[in-house]
Short mmCIF file of the C-alpha atoms (twelve columns), coordinates in Angstrom:
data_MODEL
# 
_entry.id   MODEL 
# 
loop_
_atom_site.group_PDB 
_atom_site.id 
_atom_site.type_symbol 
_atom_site.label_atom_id 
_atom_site.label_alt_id 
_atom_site.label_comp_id 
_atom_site.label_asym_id 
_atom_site.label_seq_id 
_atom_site.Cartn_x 
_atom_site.Cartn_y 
_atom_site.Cartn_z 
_atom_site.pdbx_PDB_model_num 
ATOM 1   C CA . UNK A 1   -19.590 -2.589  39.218  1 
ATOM 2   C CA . UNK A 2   -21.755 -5.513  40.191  1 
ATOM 3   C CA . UNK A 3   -22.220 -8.800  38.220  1 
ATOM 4   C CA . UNK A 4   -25.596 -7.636  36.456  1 
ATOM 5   C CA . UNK A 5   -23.944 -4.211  35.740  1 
ATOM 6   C CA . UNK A 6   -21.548 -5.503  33.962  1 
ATOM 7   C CA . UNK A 7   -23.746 -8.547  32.233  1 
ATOM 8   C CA . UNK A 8   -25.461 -4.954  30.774  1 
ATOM 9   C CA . UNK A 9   -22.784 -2.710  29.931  1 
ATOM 10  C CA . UNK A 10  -21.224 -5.656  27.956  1 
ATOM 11  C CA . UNK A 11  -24.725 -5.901  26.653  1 
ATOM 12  C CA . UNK A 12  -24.771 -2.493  25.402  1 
ATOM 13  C CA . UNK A 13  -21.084 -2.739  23.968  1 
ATOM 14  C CA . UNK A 14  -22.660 -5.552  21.935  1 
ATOM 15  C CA . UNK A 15  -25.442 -4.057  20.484  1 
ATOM 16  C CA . UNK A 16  -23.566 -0.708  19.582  1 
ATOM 17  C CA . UNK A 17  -21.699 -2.453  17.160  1 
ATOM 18  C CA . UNK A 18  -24.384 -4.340  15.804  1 
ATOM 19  C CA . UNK A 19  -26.180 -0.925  15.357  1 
ATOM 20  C CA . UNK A 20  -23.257 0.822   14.418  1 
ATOM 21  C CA . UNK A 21  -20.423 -1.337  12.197  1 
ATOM 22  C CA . UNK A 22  -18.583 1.407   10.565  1 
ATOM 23  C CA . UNK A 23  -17.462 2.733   14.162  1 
ATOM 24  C CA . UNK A 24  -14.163 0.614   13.763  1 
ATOM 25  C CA . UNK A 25  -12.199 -0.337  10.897  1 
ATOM 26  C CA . UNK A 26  -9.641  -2.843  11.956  1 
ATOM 27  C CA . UNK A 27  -10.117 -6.567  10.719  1 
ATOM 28  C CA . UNK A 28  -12.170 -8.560  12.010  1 
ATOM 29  C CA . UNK A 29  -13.357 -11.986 11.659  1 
ATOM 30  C CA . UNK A 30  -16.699 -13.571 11.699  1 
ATOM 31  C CA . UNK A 31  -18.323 -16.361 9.952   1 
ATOM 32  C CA . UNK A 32  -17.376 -15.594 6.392   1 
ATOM 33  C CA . UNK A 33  -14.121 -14.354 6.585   1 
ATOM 34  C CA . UNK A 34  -12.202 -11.387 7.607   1 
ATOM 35  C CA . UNK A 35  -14.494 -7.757  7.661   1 
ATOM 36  C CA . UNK A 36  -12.968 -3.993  7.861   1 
ATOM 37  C CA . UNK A 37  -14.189 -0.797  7.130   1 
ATOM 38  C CA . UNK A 38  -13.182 1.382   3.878   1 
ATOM 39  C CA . UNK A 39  -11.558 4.543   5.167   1 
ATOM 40  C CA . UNK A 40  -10.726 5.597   1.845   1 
ATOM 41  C CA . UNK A 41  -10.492 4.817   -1.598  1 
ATOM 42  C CA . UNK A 42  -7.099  5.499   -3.361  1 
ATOM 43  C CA . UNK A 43  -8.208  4.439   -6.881  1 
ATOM 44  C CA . UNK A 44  -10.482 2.069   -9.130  1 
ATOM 45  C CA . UNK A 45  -8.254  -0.859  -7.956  1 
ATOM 46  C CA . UNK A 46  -7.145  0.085   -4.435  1 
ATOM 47  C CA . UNK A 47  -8.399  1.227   -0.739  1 
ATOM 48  C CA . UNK A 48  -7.196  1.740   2.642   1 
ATOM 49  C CA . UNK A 49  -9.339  0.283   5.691   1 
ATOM 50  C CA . UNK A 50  -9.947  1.746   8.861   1 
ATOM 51  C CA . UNK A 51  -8.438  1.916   11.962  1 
ATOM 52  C CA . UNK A 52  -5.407  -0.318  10.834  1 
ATOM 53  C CA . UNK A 53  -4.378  1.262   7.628   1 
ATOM 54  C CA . UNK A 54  -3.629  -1.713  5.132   1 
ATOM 55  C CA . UNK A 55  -4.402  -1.230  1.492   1 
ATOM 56  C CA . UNK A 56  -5.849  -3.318  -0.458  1 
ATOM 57  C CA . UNK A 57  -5.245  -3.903  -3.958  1 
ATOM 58  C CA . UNK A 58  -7.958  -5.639  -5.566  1 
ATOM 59  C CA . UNK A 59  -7.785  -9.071  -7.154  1 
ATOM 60  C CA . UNK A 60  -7.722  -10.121 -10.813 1 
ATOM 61  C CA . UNK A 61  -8.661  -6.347  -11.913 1 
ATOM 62  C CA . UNK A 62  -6.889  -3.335  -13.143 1 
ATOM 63  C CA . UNK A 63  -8.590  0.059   -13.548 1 
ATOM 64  C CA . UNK A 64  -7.151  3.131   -15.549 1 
ATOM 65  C CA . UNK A 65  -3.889  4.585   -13.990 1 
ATOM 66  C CA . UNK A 66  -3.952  8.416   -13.159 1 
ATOM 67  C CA . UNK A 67  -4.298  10.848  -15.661 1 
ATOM 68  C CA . UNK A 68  -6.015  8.162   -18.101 1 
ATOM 69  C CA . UNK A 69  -9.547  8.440   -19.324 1 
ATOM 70  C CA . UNK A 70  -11.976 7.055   -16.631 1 
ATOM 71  C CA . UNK A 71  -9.392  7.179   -13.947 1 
ATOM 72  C CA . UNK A 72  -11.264 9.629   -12.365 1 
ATOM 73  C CA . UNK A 73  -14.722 7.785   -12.650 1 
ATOM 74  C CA . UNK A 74  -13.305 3.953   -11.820 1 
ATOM 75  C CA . UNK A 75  -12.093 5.437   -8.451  1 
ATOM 76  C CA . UNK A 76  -15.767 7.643   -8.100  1 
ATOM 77  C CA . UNK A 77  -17.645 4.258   -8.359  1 
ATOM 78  C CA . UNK A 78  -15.909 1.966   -6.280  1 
ATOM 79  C CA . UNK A 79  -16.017 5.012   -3.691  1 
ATOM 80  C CA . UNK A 80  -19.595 4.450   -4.243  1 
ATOM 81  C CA . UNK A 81  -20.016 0.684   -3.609  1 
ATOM 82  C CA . UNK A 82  -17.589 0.890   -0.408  1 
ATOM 83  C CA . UNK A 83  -16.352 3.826   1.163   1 
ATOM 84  C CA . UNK A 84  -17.348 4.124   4.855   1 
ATOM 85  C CA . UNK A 85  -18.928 0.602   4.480   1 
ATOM 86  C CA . UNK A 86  -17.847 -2.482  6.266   1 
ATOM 87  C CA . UNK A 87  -16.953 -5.129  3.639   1 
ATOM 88  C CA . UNK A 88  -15.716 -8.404  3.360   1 
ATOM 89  C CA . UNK A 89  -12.369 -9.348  2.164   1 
ATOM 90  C CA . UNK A 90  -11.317 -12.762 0.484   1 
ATOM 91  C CA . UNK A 91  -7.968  -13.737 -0.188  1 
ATOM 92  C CA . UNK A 92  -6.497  -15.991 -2.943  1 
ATOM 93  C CA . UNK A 93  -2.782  -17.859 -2.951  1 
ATOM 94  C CA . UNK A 94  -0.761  -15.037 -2.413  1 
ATOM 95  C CA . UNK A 95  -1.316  -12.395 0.454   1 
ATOM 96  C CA . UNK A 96  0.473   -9.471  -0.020  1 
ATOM 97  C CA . UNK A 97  1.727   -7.495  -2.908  1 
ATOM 98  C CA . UNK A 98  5.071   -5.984  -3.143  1 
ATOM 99  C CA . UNK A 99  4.212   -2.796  -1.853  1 
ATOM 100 C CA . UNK A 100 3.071   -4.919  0.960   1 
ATOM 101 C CA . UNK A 101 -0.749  -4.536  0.411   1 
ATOM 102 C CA . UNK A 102 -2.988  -7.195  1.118   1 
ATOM 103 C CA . UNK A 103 -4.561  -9.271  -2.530  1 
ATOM 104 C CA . UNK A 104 -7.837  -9.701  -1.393  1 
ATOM 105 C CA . UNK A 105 -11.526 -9.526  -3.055  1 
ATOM 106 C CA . UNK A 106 -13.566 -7.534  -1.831  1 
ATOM 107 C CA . UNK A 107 -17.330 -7.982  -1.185  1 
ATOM 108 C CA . UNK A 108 -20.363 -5.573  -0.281  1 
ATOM 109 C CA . UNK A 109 -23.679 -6.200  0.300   1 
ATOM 110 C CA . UNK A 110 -22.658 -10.416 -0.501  1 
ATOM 111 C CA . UNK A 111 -21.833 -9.459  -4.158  1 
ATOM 112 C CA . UNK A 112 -17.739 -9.870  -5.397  1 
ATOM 113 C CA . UNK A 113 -16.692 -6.087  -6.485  1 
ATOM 114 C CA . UNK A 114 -13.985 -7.378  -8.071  1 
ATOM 115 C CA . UNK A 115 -15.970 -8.941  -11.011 1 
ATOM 116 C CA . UNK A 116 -18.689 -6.516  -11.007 1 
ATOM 117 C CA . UNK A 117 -15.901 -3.402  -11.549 1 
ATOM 118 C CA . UNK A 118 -15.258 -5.547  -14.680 1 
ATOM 119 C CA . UNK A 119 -19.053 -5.992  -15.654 1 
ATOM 120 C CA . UNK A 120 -19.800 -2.223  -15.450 1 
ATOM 121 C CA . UNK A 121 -16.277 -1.414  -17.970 1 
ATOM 122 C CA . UNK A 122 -14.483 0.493   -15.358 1 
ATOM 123 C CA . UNK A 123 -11.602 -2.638  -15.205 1 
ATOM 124 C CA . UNK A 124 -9.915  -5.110  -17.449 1 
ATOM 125 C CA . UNK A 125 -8.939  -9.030  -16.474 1 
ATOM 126 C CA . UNK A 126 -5.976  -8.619  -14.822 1 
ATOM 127 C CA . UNK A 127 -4.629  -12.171 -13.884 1 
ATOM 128 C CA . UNK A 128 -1.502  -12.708 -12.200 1 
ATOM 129 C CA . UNK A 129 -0.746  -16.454 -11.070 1 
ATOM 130 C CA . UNK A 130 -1.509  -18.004 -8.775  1 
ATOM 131 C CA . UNK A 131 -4.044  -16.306 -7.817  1 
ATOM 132 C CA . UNK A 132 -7.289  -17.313 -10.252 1 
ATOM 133 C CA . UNK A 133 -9.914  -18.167 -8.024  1 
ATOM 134 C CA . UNK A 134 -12.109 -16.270 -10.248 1 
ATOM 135 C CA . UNK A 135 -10.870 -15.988 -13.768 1 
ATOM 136 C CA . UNK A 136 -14.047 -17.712 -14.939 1 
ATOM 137 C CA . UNK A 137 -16.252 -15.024 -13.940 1 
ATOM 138 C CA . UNK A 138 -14.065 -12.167 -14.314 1 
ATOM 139 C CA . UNK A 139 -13.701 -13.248 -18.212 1 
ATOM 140 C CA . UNK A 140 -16.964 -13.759 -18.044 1 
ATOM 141 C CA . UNK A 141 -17.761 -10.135 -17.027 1 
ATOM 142 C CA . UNK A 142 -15.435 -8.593  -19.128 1 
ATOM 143 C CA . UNK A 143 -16.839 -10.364 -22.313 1 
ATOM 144 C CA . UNK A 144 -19.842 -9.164  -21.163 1 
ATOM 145 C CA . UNK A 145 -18.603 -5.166  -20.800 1 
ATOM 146 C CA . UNK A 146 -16.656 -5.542  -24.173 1 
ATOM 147 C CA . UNK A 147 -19.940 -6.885  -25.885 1 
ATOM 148 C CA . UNK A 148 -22.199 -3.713  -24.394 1 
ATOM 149 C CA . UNK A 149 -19.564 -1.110  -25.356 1 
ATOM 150 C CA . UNK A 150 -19.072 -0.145  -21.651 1 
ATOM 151 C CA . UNK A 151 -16.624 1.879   -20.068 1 
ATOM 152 C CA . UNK A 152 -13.125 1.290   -21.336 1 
ATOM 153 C CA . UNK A 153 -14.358 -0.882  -24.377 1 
ATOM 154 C CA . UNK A 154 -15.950 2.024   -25.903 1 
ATOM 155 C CA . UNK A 155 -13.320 2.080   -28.077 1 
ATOM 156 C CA . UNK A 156 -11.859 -1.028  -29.655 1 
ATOM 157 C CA . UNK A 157 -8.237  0.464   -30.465 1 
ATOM 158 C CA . UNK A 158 -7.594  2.228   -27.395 1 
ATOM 159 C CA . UNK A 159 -7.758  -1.096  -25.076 1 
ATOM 160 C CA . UNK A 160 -3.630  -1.264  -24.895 1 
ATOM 161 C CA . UNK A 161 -3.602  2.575   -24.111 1 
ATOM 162 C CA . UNK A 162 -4.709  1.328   -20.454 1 
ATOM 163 C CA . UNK A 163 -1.537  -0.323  -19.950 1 
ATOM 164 C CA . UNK A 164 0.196   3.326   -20.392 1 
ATOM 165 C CA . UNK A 165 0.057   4.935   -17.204 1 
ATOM 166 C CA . UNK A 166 1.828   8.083   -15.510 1 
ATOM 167 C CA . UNK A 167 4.264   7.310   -13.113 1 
ATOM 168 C CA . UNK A 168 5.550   9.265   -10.618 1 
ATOM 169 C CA . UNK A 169 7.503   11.707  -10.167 1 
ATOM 170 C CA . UNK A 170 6.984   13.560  -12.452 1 
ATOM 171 C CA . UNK A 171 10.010  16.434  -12.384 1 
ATOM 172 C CA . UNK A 172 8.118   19.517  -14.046 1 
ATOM 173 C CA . UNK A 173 10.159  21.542  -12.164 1 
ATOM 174 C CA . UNK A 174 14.297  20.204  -12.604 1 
ATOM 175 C CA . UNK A 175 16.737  21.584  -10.157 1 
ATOM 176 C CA . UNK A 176 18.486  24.595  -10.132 1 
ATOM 177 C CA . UNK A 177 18.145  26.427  -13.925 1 
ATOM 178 C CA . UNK A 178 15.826  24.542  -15.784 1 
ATOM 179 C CA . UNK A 179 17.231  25.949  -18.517 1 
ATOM 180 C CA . UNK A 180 20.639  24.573  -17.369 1 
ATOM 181 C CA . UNK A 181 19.619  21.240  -16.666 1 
ATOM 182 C CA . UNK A 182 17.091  20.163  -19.441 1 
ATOM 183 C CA . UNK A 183 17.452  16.251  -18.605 1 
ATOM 184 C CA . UNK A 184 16.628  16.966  -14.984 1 
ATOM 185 C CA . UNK A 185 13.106  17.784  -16.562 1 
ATOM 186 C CA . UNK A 186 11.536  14.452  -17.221 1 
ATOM 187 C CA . UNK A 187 7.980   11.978  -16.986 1 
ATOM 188 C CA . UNK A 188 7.769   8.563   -16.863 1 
ATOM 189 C CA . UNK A 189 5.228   6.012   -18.400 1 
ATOM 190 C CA . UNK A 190 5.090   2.944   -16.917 1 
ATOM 191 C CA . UNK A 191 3.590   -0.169  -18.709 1 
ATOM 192 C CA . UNK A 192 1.154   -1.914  -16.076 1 
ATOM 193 C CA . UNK A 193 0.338   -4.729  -17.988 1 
ATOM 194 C CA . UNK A 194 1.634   -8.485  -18.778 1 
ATOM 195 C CA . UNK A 195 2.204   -8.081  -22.386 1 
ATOM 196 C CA . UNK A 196 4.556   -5.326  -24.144 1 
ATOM 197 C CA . UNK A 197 3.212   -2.216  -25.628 1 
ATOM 198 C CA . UNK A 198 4.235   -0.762  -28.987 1 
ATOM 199 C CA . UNK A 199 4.498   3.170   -28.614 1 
ATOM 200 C CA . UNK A 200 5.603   3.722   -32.376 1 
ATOM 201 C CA . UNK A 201 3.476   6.851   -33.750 1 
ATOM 202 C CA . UNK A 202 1.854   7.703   -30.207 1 
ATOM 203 C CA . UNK A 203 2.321   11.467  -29.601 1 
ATOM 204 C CA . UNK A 204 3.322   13.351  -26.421 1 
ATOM 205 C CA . UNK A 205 2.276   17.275  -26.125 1 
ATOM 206 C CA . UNK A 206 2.270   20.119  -23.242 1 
ATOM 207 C CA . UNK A 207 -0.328  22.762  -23.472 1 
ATOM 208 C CA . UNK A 208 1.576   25.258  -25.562 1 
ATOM 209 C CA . UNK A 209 1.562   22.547  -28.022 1 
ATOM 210 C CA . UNK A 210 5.036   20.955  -27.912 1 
ATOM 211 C CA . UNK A 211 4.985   17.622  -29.420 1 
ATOM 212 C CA . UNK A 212 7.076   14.565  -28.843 1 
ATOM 213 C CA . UNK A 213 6.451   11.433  -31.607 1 
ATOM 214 C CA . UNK A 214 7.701   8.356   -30.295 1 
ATOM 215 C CA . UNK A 215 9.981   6.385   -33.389 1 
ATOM 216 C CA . UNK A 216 10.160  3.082   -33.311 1 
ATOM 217 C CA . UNK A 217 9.882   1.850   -29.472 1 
ATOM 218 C CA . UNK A 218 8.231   -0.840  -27.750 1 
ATOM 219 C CA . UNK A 219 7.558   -0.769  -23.945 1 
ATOM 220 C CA . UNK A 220 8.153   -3.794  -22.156 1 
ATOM 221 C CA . UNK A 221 5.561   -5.266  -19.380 1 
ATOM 222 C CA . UNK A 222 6.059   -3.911  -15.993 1 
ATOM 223 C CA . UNK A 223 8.379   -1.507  -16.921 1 
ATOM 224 C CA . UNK A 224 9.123   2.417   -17.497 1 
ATOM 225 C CA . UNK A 225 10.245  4.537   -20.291 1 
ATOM 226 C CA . UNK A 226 11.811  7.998   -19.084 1 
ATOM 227 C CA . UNK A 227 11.194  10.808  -21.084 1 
ATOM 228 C CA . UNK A 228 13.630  13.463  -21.157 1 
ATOM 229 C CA . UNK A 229 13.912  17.376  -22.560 1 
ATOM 230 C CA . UNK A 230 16.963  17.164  -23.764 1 
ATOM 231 C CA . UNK A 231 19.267  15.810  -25.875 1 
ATOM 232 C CA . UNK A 232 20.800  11.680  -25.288 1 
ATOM 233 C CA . UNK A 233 21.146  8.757   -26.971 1 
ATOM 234 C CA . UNK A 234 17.601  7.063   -26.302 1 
ATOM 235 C CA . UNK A 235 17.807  3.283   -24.937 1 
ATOM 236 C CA . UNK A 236 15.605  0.610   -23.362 1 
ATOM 237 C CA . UNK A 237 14.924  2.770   -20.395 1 
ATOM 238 C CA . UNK A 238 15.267  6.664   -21.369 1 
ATOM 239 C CA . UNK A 239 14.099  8.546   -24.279 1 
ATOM 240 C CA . UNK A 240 15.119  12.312  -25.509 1 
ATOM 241 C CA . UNK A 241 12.756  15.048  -26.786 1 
ATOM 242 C CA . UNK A 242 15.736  16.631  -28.194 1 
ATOM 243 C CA . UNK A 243 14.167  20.280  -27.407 1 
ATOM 244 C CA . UNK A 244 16.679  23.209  -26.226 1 
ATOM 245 C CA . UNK A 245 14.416  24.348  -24.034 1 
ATOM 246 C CA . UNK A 246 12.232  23.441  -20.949 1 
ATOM 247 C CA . UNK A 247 8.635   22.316  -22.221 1 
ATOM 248 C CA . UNK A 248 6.660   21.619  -18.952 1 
ATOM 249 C CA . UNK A 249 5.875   25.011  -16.795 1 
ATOM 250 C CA . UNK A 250 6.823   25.016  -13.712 1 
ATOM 251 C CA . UNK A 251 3.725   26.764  -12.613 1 
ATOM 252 C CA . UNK A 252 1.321   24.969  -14.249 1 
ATOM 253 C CA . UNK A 253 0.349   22.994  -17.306 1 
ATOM 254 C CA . UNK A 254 -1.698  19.694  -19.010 1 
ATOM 255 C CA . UNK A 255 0.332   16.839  -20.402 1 
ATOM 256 C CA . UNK A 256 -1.666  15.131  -22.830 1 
ATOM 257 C CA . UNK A 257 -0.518  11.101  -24.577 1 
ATOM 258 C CA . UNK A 258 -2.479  10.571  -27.734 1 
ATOM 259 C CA . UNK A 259 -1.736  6.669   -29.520 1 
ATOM 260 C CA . UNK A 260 -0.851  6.187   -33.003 1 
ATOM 261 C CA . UNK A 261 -4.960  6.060   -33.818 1 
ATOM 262 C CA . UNK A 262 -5.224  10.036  -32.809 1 
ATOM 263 C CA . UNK A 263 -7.310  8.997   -29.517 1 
ATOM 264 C CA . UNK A 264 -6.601  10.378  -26.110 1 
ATOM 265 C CA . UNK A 265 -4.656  8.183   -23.977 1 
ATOM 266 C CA . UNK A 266 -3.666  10.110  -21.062 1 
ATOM 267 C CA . UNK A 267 -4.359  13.752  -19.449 1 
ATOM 268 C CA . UNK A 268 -2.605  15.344  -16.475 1 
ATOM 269 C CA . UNK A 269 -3.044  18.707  -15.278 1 
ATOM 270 C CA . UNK A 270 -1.036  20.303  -12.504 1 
# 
């Protein structure tokens, strides 16, 4: 290949991904910062990029987890904004998360996703420091949601329900006899948020209409409560229903988390 060949192939190459962004998904960096293409969106809060992988967990924000009201239509919308898009990703103080995702936010189209997740009610504040480059304006967006009604703040006493979250696994199906090993059937909630969260009076039910009243119990921030079948000694950690029989089917059934003001919390089919 001659010099002018080449001068035009690399020409070509150039323009192809001028035309045609989304073709690769790894980082990249140009003037403002590092770009990548959305390969997938795993919820309202986090994505996977293109080509190398990483997830991203979203800065500042949290969306509902799994199985909670608007889970479902957080994750739908940010799919919207992004997915299959080339977008721009910010960092703050710290880079990665524990599970070893990058912190970033995330921008499409030159607008902050982040805050406007918050503006349109499908996310709370979610602040962890050091990272509060944008408090300001995420407050500032959530004031804004909570004043219009929207999304999660449709209703004023369910806001510390979307700390409540199912966590997995969840062991529908306990080994061997179920019958045998009632224990070895079990859920856990897991608290997401920075504060505690008191589960007195919230009520836990199947779809045959086995119920479960939490007594007197508080559930710390950034931890998990283990639910049980059978029969214990409940603690800190790991809670009994007491029953002397399996409640969740192990072909199929809807868990359903109502708090202490008779509004729906949680629902999870399998």
């Amino acid at each position: 290949m001659n010099r002018a060949s080449l001068l035009v192939f690399l020409l070509l190459i150039f323009l192809m991904f001028l035309v045609f962004p989304n073709l690769t998904g790894n980082i990249m960096n140009d003037a403002t910062g590092e770009t990548a293409v959305v390969s997938r969106v795993i919820d309202g809060d986090t994505l996977e990029l293109g080509g190398s992988g990483e997830k991203v967990r979203l800065l500042g924000i949290n969306t509902p987890e799994r199985g909670q009201w608007l889970y479902a239509e957080a994750k739908e919308r940010l799919a919207e904004l992004i997915l299959e898009k080339r977008v721009r990703l910010e960092d703050d103080v710290t880079d990665r998360d524990k599970y070893d995702r990058l912190l970033r936010y995330v921008y499409a189209d030159g607008e902050n996703l982040n805050i406007r997740m918050v503006r349109e009610g499908f996310a709370s504040v979610y602040i962890i420091e050091p990272d509060n480059k944008y408090t300001e304006e995420l407050l500032a967006a959530e004031e804004e949601a909570r004043n219009d009604s929207r999304g999660i703040w449709q209703y004023s006493n369910i806001t510390d329900a979307f700390c409540i979250g199912l966590y997995y696994p969840f062991m529908y199906n306990a080994k061997g006899d179920d019958r045998e090993n009632l224990n070895g059937e079990y859920l856990i909630l897991r608290n997401s948020c920075t504060y505690p969260v008191e589960l007195s009076g919230w009520t836990l039910m199947d779809n045959s209409s086995s119920e479960y009243i939490f007594r007197e119990f508080v559930l710390m921030n950034k931890s998990t409560v283990t639910i049980h079948t059978g029969t214990g000694t409940d603690n800190e950690t790991d809670l009994y229903w007491g029953m002397s029989r399996p409640v969740w089917n192990n072909n199929g059934d809807v868990l359903y988390l109502w708090n202490m003001y008779g509004e729906l919390v949680l629902k999870y089919g399998y």
